[in-house]
C-alpha positions as CSV (number, residue, x, y, z in Angstrom):
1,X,31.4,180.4,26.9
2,X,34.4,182.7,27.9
3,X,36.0,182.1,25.5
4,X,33.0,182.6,22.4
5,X,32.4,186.4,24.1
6,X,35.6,187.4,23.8
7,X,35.9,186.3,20.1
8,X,33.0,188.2,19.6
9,X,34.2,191.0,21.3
10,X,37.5,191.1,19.2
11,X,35.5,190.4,16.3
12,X,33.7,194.0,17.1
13,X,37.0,195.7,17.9
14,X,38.4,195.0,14.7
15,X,35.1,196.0,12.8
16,X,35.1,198.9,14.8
17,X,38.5,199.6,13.9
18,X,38.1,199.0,10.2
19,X,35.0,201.0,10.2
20,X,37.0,203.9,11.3
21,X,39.8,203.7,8.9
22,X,37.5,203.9,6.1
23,X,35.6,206.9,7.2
24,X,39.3,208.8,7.7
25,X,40.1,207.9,4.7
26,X,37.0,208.8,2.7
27,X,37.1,211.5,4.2
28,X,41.0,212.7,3.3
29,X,39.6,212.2,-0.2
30,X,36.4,213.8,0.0
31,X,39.0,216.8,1.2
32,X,41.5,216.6,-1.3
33,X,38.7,216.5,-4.0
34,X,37.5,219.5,-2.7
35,X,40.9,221.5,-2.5
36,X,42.6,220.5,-5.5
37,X,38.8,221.0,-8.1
38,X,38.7,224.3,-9.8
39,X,36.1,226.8,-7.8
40,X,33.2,227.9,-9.0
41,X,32.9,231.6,-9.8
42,X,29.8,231.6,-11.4
């Protein structure tokens, strides 16, 4: 039983951890879109 829960806890962790790499980095490219696209000066 031990044994199962901390699976499943490490399971989580890693999904956590995943989770979070994938927002950074959508995010570093939601940024860089923004900085490097012409500005609008209507």
């Amino acid at each position: 039983m031990l044994k199962k829960l901390l699976v499943l806890a490490g399971l989580v962790g890693a999904a956590t951890l995943i989770m979070k790499r994938v927002k950074a980095s959508s995010d570093e490219r939601a940024l860089w879109h923004e900085a490097t696209t012409a500005p609008d000066l209507r």
